[in-house]
N, C-alpha and C positions, 0 to 999 in steps of 0.2 A: 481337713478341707471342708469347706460349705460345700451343700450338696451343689449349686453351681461348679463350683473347681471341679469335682468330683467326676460331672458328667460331662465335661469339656474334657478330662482326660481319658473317661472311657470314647468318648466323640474322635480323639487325632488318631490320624493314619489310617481312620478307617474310611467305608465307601457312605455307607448310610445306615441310620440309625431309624426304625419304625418304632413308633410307639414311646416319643420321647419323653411326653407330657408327663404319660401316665409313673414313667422310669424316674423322673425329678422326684415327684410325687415319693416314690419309693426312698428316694435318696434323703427327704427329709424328713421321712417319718423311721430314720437313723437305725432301722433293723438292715442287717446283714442280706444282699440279694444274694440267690441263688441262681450262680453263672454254669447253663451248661453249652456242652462243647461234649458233641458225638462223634466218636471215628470208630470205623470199621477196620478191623482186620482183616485185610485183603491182601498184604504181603510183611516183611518181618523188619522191612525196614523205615523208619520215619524218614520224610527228607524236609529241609530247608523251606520248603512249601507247606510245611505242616510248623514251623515254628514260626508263621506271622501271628497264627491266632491261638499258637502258645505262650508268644508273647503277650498278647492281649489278657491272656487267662491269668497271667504270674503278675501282667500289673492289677487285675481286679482285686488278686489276693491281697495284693503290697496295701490294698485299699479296703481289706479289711473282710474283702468278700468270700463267700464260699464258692469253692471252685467244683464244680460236680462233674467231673470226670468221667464220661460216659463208653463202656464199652463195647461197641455193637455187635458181640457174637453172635444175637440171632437174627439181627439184619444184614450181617455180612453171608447170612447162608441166603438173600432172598439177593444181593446184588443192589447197590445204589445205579440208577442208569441215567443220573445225572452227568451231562457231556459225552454219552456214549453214543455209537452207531449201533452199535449190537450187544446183544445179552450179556451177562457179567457170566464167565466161570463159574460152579459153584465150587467152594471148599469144602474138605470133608472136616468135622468138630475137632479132632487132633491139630489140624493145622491152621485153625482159627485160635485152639487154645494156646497154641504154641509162638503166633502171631500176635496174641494181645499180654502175653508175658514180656515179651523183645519191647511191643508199644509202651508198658507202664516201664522198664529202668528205662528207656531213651527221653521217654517224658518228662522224668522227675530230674531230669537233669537243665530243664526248666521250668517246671514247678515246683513250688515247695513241697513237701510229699505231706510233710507233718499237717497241711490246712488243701488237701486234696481229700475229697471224697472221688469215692470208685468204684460204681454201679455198673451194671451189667444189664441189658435188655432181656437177655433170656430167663431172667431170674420171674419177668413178668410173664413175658408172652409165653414163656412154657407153658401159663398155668391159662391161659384163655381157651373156649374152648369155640370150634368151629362155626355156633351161632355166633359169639362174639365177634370173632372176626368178621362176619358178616354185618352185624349192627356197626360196624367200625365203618363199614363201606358206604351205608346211607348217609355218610358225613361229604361224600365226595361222588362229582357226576364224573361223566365220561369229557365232556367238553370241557371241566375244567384241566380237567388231566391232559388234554390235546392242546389246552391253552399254554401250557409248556413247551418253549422253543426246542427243545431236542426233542422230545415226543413229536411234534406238529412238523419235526424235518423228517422225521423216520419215517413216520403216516405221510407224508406227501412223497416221498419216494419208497412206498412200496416195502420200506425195510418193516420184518416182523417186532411187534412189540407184545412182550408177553403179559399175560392177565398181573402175575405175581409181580413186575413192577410198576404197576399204576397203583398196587398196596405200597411199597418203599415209602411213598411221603405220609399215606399214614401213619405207618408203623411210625417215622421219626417225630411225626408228629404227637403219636399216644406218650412215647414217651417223656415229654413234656410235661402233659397229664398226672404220669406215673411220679416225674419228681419235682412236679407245683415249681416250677421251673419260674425266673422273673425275668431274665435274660439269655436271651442262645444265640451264641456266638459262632459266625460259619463264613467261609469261603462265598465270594458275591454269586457261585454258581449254586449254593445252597438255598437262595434267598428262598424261591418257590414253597421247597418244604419248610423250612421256620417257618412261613406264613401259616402254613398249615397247622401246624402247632399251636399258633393265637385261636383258630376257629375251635380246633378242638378241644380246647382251654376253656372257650366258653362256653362252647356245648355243656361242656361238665359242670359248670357253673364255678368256674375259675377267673380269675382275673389274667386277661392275656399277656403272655410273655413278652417283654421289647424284644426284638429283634435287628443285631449287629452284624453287619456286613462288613468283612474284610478284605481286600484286594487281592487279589489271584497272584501269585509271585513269579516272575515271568522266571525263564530258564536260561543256563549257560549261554545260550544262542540268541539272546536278548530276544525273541521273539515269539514264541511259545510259552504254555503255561507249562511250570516246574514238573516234569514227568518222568518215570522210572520207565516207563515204554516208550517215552522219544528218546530217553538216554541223557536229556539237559537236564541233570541232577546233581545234587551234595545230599551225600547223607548223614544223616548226624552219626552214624557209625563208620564213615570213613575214616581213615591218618588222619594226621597232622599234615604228611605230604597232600595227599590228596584235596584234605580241605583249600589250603592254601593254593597249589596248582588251579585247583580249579574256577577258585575264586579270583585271581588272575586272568583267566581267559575272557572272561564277561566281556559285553563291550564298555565303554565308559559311559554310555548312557544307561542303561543297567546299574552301573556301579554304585549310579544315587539312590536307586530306588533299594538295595538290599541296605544304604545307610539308612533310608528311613525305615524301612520292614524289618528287616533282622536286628542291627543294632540301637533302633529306634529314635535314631537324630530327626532332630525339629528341624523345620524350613530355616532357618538362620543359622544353622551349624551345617546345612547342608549350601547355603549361599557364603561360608566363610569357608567351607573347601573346596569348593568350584572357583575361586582364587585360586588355588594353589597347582602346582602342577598336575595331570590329572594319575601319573604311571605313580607317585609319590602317595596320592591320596589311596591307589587303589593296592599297594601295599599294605598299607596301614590299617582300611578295610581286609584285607583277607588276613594279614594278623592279631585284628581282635576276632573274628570269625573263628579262626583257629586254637586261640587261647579260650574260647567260649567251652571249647567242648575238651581241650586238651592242656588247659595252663599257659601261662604268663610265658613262662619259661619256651615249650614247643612254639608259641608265637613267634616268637624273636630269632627260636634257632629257623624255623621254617623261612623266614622272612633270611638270613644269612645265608641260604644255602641258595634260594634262589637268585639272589645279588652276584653270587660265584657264580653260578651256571649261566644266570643270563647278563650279566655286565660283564664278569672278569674271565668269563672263558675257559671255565675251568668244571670239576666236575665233584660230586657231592661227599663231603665227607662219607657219610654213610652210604654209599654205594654196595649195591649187594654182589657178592662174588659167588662163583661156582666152576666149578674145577670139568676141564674138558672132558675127562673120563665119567664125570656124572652125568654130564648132558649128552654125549655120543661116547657110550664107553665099547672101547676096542675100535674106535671108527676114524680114521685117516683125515677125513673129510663129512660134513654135514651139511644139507640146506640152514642157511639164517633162522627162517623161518620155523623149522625143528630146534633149532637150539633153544631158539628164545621160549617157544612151546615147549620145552623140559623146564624151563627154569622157574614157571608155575607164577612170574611173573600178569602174566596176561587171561583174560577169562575164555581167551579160543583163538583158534589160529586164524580162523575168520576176522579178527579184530586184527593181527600180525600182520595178516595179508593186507587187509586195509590200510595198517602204516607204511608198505612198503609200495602200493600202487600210489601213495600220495605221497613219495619219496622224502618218508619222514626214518627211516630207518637208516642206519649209519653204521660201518664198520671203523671205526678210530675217525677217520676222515671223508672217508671212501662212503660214497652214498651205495646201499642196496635199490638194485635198479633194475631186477627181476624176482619173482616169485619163486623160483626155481634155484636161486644163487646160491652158490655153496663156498665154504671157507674152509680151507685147509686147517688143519690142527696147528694153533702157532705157538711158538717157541718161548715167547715170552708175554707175559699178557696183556689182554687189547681189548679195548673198552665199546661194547655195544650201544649203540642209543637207538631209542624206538619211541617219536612221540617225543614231544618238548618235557616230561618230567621222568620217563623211564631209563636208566643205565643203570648198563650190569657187565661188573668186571670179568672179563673168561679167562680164565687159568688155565696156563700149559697141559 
């Protein structure tokens, strides 16, 4: 590609691009840019929200770039408080290192691994020592750091903001520094600190990093950003069930925006399926979604099984069984609620309870229509449903 084509394709699907001139420039003076992309280990699982701008990273590579792979074990002990009301947890090193082990195989299952580089912050900031951090600080005032929308809301209501995250943008920013970075690629809530990283670039007498903005990936609930604390998630370590289920529930306005983020269709393939009918189109989305992480194969059966449970009325091949003496053994009689909590089905009975106050739980036909409901031992077996993708067969 001409560097033109080149930088028209790092440009789509994103929000904005800073520092475009100087990025051409790079593009035609035909050396290899250096794309990084920082995530913190702060839980063990990636979501769908983190593959817009893994996407982004695997086409830089398709283009020849190096992908610099950034691990933040030592800024996940200080907390990012980008979009936060309140301080981050801190983790202890165990469950940081245990955290960016799960990050790098869920990764490489969108990047190439073999043209992935995979650095780590604390490899530097171990070795600075408490003056440095200090000279790190004369790069950044107080006002700039309150010029920050989530800072300037916390400070205006009173919420506490601690010294060590008005460091956070530097630290992201040194790193930059640390690996002469040419582009850094981040979530449009990032943009603050990438800026940061240009200033301290040239501090150093570098040339400053462009800096790419990617669009925030809204969640299950089309309205929220993708989040494992609001529960509007897919995680790239989910089934096959689960992807597809859940990729189904979206609303249909949603449904275009994960064609263009996740599977990365242009405006014209996304105006020749909005022809088409829209429950058709969003099958087909949540089948290559599910083949992305699970095969061809899983797509198609995910995509039949749903066809049977929601068209033809019928229930899933692979339905899980378990035998009434496992889930209430020696017991006559059980609450719904206990059974399905044996059946290891569900992550707590709080979640159980919640399908059946929203009269989503079902004994064969028969809605569960108290918390308290209990079902005799039966005779022959009778199919639980909880939730439009859960059933599970009970055995005499």
């Amino acid at each position: 590609m001409t560097p033109a084509e080149q930088l028209a394709r790092i440009k789509a699907r994103s929000e904005r691009l800073i520092g475009e001139e100087a990025l051409l420039a790079r593009l035609a003076a035909g050396k290899p840019l250096r794309v990084k992309l920082g995530v913190d280990p702060t839980r063990p699982d990636l979501t769908f929200g983190h593959m817009v701008c893994l996407n982004k990273l695997r086409e830089l590579q398709d283009l020849g770039h190096t992908a610099v792979l950034l691990i933040g074990d030592f800024t996940t002990r200080v907390g990012d408080p980008t979009g936060r009301s309140s301080t981050r947890p801190v983790l202890t090193p165990d469950e940081i290192a245990s955290n960016a082990a799960t990050y790098l195989d869920q990764a490489y299952r969108i990047l190439d691994r073999g043209r992935t580089e995979v650095v780590r912050n604390g490899d530097w900031f171990g070795r600075l020592s408490f003056l440095d951090a200090i000279q790190l600080c004369r790069h950044m005032t107080v006002q700039q750091m309150l010029a920050r929308e989530d800072f300037a809301k916390r400070h205006a209501d009173g919420t506490p903001i601690s010294l060590v995250e008005f460091l956070y943008p530097l630290l992201q920013g040194h790193d930059s520094v640390e690996l002469r970075a040419d582009l850094e690629l981040g979530g449009s809530d990032q943009l603050f600190n990438m800026l940061v990283g240009r200033d301290l670039q040239v501090a150093a007498g570098q040339p400053p990093q462009a800096v790419l903005t990617m669009p925030l990936l809204v969640g299950l609930d089309g309205v929220h950003k993708m989040s494992k604390s609001l529960g509007n998630f897919i995680a790239f370590n989910d089934g096959p069930k689960d992807i597809f289920g859940k990729v189904m529930s979206v609303p249909d306005d949603t449904m275009w925006t994960y064609y263009r983020l996740l599977l990365g269709a242009d405006e014209a393939e996304v105006a020749r399926r909005r022809a088409e009918h829209p429950m058709e189109m969003k099958k087909q989305l949540a089948a290559a979604l599910t083949a992305k992480f699970h095969g061809a194969e899983a797509g198609a059966y995910e995509r039949a099984q749903f066809e049977k449970v929601f068209s033809k009325g019928q229930v899933r091949d692979d339905m899980p069984e378990a035998a009434w003496g496992t889930l209430a053994p020696g017991a006559s009689d059980a609450a719904v609620v206990d059974l399905l909590a044996a059946s290891g089905l569900f992550p707590s009975k709080k979640e159980i309870v919640r399908l059946i106050e929203g009269g989503a739980v079902k004994v064969g036909d028969a809605k569960v229509t108290e918390r308290a409901q209990r079902l005799a031992r039966p005779s022959e077996p009778v199919v639980l449903q909880a939730g439009k993708r859960t059933f599970l067969k009970l055995l005499p």
